[in-house]
Backbone as a ProteinNet text record, in pm:
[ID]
protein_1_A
[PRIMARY]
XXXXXXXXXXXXXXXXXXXXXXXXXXXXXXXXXXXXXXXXXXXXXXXXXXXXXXXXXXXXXXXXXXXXXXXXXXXXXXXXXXXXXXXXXXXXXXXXXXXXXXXXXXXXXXXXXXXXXXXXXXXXXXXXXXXXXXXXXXXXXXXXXXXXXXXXXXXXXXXXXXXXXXXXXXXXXXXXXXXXXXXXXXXXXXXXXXXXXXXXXXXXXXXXXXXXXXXXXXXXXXXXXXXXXXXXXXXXXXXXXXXXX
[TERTIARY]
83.2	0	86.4	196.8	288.2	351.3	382.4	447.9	365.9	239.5	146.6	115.3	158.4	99.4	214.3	359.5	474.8	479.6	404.5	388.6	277.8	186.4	93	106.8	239.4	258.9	372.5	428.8	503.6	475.4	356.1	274.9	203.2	159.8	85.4	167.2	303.7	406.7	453	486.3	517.4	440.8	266.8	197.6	164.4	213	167	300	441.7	542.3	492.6	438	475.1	335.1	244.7	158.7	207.3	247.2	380.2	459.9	522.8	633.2	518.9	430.7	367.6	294.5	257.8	182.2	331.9	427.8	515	576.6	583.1	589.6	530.6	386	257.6	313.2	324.9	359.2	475.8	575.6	692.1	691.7	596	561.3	445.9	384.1	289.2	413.8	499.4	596.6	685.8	689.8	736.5	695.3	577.6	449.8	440	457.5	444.5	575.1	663.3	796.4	881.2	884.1	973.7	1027.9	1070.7	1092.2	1150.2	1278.8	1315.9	1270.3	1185.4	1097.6	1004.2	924.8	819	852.8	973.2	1031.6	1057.9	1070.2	1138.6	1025.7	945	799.1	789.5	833.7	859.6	660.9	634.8	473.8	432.4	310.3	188.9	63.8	48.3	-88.6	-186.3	-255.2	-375.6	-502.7	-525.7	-630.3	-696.7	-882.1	-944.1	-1110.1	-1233.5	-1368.5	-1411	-1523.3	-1602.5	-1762.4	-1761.2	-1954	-1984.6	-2132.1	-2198.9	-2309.7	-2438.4	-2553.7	-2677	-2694.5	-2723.8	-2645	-2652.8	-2589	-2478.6	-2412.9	-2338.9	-2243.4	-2133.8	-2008	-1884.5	-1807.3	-1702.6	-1580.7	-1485	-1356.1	-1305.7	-1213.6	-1138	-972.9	-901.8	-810.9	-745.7	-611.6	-601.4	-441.5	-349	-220.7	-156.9	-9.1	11.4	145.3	201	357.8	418.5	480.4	556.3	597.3	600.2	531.8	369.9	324.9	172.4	91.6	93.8	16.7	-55.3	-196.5	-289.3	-409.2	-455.7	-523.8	-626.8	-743.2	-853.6	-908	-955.6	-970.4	-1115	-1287.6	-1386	-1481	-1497.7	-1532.5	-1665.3	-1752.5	-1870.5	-1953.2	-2019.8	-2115.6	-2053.4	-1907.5	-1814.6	-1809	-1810.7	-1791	-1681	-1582.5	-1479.5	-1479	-1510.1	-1477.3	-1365.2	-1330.6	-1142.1	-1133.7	-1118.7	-1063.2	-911.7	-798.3	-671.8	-622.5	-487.4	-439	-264.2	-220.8	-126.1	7.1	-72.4	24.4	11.2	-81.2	-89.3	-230.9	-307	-472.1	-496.1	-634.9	-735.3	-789.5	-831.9	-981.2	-1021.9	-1119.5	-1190.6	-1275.8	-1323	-1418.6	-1547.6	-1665.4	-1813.8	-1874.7	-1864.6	-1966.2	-2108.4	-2088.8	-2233.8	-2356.7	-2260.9	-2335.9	-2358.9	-2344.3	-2362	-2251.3	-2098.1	-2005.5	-1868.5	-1891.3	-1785.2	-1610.5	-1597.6	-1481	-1443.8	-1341.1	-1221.8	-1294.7	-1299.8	-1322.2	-1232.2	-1206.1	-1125.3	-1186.2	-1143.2	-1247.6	-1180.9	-1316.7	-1283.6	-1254	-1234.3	-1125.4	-1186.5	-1339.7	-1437.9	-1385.9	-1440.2	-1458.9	-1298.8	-1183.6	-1063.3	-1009.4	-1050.6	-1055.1	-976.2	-1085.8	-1019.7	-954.3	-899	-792.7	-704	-645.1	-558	-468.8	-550.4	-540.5	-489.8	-556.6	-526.5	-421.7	-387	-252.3	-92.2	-104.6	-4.1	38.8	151.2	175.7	223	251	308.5	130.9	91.4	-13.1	45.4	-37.9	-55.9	22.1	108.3	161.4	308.3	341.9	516.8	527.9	687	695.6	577.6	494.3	378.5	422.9	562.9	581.2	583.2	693	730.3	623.7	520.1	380.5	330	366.5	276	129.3	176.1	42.3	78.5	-18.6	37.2	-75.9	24	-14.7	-83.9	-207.7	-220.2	-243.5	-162.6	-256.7	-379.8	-448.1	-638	-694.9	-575.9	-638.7	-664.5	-728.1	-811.8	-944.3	-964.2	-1095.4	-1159.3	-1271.2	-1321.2	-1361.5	-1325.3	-1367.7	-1369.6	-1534.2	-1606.5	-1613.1	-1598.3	-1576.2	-1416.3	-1345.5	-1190.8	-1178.9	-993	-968.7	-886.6	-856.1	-788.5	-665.7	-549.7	-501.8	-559.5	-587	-692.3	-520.5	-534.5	-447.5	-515.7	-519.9	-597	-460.9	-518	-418.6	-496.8	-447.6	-510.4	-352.8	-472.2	-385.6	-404.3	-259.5	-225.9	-356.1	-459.4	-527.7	-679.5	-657	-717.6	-810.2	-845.8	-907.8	-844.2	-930.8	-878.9	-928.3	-814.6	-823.2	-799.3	-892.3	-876.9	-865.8	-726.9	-675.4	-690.2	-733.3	-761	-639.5	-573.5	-447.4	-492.8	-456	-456.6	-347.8	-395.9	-270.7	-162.1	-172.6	-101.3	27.2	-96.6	22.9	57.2	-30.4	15.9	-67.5	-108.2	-171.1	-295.4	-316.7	-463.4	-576	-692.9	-784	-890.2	-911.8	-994.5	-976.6	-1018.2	-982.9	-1133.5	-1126.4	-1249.9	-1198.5	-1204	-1223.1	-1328.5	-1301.2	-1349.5	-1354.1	-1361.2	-1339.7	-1401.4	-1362.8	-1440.3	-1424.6	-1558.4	-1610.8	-1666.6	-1686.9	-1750.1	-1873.2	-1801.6	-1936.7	-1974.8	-1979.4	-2014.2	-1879.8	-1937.7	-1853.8	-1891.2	-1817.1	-1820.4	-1719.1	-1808.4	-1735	-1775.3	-1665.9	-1650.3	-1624.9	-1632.8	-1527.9	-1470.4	-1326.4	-1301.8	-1245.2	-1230.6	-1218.1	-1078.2	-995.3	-867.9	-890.4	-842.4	-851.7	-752.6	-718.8	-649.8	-557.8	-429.8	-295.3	-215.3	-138.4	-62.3	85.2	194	305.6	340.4	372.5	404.3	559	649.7	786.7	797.6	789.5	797.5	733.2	639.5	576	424.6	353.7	221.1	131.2	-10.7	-92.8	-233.3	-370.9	-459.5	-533.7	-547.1	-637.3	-784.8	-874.1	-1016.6	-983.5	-1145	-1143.5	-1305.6	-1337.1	-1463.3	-1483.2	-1614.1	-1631.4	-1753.8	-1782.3	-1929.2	-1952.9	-2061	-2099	-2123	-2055.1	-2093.9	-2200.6	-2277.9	-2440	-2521.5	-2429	-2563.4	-2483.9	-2442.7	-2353.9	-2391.5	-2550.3	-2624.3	-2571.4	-2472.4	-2423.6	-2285.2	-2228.9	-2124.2	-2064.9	-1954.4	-1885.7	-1788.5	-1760	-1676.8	-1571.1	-1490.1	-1358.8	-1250.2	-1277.2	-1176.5	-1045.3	-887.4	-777.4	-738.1	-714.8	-688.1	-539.6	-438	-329.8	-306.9	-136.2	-72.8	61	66.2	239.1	278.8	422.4	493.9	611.8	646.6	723.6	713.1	548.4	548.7	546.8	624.9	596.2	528.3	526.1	384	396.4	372.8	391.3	354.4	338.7	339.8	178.2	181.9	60.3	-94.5	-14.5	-151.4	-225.1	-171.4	-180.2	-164.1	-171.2	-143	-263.9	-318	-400.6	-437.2	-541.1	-526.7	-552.5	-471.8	-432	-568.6	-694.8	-811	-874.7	-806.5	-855.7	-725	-640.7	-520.7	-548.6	-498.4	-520.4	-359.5
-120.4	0	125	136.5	238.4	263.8	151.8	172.8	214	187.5	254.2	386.6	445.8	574.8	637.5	598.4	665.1	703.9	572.7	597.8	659.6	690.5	776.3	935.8	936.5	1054.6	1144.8	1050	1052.2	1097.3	1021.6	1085.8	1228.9	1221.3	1352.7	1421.5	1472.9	1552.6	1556.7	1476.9	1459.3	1510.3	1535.3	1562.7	1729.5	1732.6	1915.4	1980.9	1934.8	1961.7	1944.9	1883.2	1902.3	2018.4	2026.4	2094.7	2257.1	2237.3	2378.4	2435.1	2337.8	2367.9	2384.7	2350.6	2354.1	2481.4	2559.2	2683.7	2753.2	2774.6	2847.7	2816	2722.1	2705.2	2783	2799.1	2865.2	2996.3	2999.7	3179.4	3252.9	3160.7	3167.8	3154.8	3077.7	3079.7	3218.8	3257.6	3358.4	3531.1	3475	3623.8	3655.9	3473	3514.2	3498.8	3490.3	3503.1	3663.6	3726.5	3867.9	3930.3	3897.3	3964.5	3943.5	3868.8	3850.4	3939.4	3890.7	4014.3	4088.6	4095	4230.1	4341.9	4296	4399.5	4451.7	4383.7	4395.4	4516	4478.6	4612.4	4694.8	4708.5	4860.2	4888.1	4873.8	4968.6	5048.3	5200.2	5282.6	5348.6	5370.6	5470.2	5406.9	5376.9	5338.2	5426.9	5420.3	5514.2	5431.9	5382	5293.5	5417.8	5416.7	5483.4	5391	5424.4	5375.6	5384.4	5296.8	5305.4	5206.3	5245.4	5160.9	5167.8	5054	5053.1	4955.1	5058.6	5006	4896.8	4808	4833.5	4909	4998.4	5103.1	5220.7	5306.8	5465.7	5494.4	5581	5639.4	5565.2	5537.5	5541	5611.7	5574.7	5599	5634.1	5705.7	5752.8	5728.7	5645.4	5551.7	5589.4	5663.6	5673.7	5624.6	5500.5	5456.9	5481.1	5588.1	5598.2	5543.5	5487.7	5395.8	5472.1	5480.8	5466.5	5417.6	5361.1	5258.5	5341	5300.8	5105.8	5152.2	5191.7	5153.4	5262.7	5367.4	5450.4	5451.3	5481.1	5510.4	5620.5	5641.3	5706.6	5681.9	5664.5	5690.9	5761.5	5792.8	5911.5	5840.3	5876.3	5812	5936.5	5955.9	6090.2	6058	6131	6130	6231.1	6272.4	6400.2	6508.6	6518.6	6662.3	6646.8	6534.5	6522.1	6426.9	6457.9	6303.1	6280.5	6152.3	6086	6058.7	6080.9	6108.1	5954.3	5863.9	5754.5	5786.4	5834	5823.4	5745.3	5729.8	5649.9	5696.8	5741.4	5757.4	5681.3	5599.8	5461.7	5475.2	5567.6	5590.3	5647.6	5731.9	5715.2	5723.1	5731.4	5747	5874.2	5935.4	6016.2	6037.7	6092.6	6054.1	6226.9	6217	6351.5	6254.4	6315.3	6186.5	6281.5	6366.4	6462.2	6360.4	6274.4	6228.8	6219.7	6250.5	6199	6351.1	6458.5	6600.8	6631	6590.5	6611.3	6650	6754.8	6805.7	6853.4	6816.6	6893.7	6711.9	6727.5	6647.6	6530.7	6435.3	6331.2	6245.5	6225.4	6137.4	5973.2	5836.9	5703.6	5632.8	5575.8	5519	5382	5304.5	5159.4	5078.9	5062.4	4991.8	5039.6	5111.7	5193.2	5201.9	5208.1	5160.5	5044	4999.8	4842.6	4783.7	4787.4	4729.5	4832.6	4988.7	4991.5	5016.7	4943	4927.7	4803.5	4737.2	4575.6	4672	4756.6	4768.8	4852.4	4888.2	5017.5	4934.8	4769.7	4723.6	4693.9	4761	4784.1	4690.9	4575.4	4402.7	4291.5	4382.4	4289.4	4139.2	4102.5	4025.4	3890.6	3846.4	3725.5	3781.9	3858.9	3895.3	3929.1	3867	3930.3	3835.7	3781.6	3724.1	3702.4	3644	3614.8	3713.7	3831.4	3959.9	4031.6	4033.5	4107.5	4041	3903.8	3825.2	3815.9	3773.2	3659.3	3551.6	3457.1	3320.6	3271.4	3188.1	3135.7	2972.8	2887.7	2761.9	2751.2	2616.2	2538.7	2507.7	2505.3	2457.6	2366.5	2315.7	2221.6	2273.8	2241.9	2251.5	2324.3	2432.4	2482.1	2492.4	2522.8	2557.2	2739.8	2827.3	2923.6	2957.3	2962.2	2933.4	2876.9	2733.2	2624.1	2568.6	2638.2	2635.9	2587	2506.2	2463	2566.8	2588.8	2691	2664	2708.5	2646.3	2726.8	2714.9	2755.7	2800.1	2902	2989.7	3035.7	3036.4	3057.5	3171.8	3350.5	3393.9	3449	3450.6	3465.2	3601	3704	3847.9	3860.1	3921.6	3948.2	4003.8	4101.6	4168.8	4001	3935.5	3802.3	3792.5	3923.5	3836.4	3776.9	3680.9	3582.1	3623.3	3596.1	3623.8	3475.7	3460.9	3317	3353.1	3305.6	3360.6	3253.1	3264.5	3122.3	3173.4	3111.9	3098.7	3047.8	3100.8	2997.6	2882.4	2762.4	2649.1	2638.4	2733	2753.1	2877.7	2985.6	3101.9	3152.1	3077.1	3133.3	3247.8	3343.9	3418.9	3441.1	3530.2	3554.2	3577.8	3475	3509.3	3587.3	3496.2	3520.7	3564.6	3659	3705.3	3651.7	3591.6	3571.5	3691.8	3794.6	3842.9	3809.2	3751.2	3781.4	3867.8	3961.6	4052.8	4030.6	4035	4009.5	4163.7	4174.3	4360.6	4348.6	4307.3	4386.8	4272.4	4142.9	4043.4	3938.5	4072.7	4070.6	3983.9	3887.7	3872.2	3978.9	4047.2	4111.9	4004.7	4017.5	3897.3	3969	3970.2	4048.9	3979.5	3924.9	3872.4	3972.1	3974	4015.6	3914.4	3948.1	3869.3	3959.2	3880.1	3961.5	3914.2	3986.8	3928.4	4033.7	4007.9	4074.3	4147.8	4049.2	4060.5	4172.7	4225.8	4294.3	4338	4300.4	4396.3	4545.7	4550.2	4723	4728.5	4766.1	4787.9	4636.4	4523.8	4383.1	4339.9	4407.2	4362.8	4315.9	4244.5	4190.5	4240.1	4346.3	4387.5	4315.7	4307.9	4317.4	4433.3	4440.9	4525.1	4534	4440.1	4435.1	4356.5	4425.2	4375.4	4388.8	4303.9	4254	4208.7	4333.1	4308.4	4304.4	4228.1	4231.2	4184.9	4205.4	4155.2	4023.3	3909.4	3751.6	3704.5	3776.2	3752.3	3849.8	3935.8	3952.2	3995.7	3897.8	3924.5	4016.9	4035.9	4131.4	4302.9	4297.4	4437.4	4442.5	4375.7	4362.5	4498	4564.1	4672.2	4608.4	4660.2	4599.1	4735.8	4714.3	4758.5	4753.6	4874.5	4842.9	4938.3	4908.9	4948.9	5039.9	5178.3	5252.1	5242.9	5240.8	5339.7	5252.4	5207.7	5183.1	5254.2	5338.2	5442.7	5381.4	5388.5	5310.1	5400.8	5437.3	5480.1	5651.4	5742.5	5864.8	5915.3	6081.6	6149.2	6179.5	6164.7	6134.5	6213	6329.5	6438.1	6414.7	6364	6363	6376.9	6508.5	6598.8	6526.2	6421.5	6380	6274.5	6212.1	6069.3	6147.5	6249.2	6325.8	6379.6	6346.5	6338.7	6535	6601.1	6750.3	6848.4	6929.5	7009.1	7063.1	7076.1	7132.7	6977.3	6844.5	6789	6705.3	6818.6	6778	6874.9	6847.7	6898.1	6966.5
0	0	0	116.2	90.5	-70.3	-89	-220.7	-322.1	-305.9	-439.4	-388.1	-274.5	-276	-308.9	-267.6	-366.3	-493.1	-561.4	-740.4	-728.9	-631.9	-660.7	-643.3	-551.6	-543.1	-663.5	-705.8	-785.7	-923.6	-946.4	-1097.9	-1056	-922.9	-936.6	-938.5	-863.8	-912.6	-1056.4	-1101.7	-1256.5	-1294.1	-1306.8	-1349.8	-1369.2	-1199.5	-1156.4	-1236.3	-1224.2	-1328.2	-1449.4	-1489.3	-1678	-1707.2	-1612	-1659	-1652.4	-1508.6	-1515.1	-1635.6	-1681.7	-1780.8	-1925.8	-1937.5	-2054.1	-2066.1	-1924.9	-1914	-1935.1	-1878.3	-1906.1	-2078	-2158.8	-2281.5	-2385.2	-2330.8	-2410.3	-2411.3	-2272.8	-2243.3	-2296.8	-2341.6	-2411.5	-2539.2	-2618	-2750.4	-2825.5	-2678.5	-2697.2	-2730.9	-2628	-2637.9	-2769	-2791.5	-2936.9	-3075.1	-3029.7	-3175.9	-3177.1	-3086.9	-3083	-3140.9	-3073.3	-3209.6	-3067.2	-2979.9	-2857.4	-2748.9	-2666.5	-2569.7	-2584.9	-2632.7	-2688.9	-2771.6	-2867.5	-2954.4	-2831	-2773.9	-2732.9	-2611	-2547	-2407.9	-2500.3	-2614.1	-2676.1	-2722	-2677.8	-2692.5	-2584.5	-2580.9	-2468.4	-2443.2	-2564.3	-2635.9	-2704.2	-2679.4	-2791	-2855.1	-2905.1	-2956.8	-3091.6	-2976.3	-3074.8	-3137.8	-3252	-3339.6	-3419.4	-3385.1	-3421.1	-3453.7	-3475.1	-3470.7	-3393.5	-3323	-3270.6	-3269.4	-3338.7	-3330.8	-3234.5	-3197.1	-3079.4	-3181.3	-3083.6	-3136.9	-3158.7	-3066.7	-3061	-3065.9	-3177.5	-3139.1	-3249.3	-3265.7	-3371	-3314.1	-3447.2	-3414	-3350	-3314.1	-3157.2	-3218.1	-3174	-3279.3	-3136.3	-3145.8	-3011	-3019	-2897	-2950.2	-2758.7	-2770.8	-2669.5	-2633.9	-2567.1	-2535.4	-2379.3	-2436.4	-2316	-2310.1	-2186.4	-2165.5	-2058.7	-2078.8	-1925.2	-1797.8	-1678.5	-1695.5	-1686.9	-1668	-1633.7	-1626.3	-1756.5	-1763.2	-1873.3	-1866.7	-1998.8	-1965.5	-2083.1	-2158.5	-2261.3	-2239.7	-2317.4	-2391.1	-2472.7	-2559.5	-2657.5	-2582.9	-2708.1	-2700.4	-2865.7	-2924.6	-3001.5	-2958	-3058.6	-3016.2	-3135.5	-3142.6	-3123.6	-3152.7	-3076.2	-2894.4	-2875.2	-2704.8	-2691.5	-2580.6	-2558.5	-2382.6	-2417.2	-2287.9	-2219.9	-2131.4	-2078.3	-1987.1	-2020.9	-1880.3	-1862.6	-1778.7	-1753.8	-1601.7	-1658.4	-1493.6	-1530.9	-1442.9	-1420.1	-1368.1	-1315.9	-1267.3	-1069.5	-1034.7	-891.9	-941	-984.1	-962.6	-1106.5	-1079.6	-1211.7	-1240	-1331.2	-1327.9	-1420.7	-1448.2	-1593.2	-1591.9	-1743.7	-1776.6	-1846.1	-1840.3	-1830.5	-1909.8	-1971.4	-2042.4	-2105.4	-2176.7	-2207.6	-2069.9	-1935.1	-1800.2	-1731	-1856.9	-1794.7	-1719.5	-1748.3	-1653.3	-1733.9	-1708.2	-1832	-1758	-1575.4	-1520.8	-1490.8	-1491.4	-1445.8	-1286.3	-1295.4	-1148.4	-1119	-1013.1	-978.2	-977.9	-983.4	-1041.2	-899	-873.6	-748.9	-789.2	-715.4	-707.5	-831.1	-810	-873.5	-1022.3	-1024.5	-1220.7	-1245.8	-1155	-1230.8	-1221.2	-1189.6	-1229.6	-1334.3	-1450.5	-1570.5	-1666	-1615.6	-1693.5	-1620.3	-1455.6	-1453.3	-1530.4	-1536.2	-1623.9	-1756.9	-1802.3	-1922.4	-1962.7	-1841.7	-1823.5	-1838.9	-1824.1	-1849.3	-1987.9	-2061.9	-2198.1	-2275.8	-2160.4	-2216.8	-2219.3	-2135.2	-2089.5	-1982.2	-1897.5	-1760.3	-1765.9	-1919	-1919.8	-1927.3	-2012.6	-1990.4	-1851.6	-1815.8	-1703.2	-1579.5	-1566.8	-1507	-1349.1	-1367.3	-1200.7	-1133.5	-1216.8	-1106.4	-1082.7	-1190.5	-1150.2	-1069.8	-992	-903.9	-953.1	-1065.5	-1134.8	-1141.6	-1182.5	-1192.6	-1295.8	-1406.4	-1504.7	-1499.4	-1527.1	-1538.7	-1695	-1753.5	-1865.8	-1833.4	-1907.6	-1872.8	-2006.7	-2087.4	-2173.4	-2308.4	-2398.8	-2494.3	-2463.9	-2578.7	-2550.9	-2721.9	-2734.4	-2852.2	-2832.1	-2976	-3030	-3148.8	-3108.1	-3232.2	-3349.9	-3259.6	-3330.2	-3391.2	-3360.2	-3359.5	-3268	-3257.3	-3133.4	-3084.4	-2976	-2867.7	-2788.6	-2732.5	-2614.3	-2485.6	-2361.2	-2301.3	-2198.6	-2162.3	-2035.8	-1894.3	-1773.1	-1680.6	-1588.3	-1639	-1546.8	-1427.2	-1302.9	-1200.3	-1157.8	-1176.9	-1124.1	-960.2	-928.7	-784	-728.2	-788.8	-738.4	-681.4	-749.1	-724.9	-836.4	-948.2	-1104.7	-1177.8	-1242.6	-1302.1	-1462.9	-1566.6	-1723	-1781.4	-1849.1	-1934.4	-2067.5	-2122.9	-2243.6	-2345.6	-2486.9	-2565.6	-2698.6	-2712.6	-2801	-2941.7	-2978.2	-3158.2	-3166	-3178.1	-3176.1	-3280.9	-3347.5	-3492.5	-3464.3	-3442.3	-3384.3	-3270.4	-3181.4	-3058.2	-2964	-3064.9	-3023.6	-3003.3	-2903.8	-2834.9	-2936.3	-2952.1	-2979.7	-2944.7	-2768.6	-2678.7	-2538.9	-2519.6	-2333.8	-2278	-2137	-2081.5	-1941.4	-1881.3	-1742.7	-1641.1	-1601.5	-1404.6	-1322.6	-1277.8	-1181	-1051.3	-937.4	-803.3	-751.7	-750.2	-742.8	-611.7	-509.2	-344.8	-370.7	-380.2	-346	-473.2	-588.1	-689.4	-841.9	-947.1	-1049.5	-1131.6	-1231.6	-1363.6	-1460.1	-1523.6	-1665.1	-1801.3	-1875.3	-1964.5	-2079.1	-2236.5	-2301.7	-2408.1	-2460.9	-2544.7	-2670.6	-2804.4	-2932.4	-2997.5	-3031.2	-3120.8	-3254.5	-3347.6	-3473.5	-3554.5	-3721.9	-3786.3	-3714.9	-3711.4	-3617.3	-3792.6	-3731.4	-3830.2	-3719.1	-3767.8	-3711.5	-3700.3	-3640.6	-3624.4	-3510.6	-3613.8	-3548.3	-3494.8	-3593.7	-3527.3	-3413	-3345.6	-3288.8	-3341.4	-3292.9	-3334.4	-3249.3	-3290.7	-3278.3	-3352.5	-3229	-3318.6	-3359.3	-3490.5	-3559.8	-3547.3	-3507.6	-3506.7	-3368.8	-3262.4	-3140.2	-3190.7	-3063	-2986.3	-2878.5	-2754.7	-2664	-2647.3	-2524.8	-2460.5	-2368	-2250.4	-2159.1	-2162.9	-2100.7	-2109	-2070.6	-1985.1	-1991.7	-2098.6	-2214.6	-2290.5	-2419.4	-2493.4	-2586.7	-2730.4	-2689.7	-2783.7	-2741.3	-2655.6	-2606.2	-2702.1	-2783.2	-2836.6	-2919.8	-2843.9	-2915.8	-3022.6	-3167	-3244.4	-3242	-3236.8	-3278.3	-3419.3	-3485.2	-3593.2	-3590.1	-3580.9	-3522.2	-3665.9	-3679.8	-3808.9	-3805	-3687.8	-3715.5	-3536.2	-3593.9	-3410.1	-3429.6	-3336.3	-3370.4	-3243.7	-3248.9	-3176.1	-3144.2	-2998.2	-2952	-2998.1	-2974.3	-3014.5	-2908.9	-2885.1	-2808.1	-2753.7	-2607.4	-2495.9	-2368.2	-2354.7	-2213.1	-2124	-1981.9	-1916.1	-1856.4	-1917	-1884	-1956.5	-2047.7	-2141.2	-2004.7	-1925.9	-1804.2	-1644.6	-1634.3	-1529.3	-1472.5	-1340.1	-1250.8	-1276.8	-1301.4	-1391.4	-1234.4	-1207.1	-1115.9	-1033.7	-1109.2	-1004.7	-928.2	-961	-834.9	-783.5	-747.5	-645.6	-497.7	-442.9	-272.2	-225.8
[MASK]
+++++++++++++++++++++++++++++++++++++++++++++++++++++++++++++++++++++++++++++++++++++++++++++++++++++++++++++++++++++++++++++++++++++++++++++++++++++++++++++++++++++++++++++++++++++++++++++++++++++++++++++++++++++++++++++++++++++++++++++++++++++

């Protein structure tokens, strides 16, 4: 009996190892489907330009700036109005004009949420340990009707992102988010598609999001223009002086 629980313990280690080494494999084949780590750190500035249609409502002129380590910028324009989401890498605040709010707010924990997630310019798998995330394999998945490699990252903050790979290139098709909000899940999915390089790195061009309980909310995303490494002030991600103390 002892001896079969040795070989029993033995495979389950073997087991929890190779599944280890195979999530870190993915994650290593994912960094270099993208143009590898070196391209990918010499991305100092980003500046994504773009459209977005809703199902309801005019179209969205989307413009999204990043600069390391962990600052962004929102920029969505319609009817002659823009919506401000920023983070600085220490707070948030945003301008809401469609909500009658046209001065500068500061975003409390909740509503920055997901662009602190989105303020990271490698995104949640480069780098994964030192950010104190942690990566699992999760198997085989299907999207949309494709097969997938299925990624399970579970961020320090304790949400969990389920990433679906293309088994061919590596790269992200599918994001699933989790968020644990004050009790509450928020689940989100997003869709990548039409990858194109830019300065050797790999970008997608067309996105898709929506609420996972009501996928009839689906924003499409089409990417015009990704500049890479443009001049970015300070002042564009900078918390704006009438709500400092």
């Amino acid at each position: 009996m002892k001896r079969w629980l040795l070989v029993a313990g033995a495979v389950v280690c073997v087991g929890v190892y190779a599944l280890s080494q195979t999530s870190d494999e993915l994650v290593n084949k994912n960094i270099e489907a993208k143009g590898g780590l070196g391209k990918i750190k010499a991305v100092k500035t980003l500046r994504i330009s773009g459209r977005a249609e809703q199902p309801d409502g005019p179209p969205l002129a989307v413009v999204i700036e990043h600069t390391r380590p962990d600052e962004i910028r929102q920029d969505i324009t319609v009817a002659g109005m823009t919506m401000v989401q920023a983070y600085d890498g220490k707070a948030g605040w945003m301008i809401q004009p469609f909500a009658g709010r046209k001065d500068p707010q500061l975003m409390g924990e909740d509503d920055l949420r997901d662009l602190t997630v989105d303020a990271d310019i490698d995104g949640p798998l480069v780098d994964f340990k030192a950010k104190g995330n942690t990566v699992e394999y999760m198997g085989h998945d299907m999207v949309d009707g494709d097969d997938a490699l299925r990624l399970k990252v579970t961020l320090k903050n304790g949400d969990v992102l389920y990433y679906d790979l293309d088994p061919d290139t590596y790269l992200e098709i599918r994001r699933e988010a989790q968020e644990f909000i004050r009790g509450s899940i928020k689940e989100t999915v997003m869709e990548y598609g039409s990858y194109k390089a830019v300065d050797g790195v790999m970008y997608p061009f067309s996105l898709a999001v929506w609420p996972k309980t009501d996928p009839t909310q689906e924003l499409t995303v089409t990417v015009d223009k990704v500049e890479v490494n443009v001049p970015l002030a300070d002042s564009v991600f900078a918390v704006p002086a009438s709500l400092k103390h």
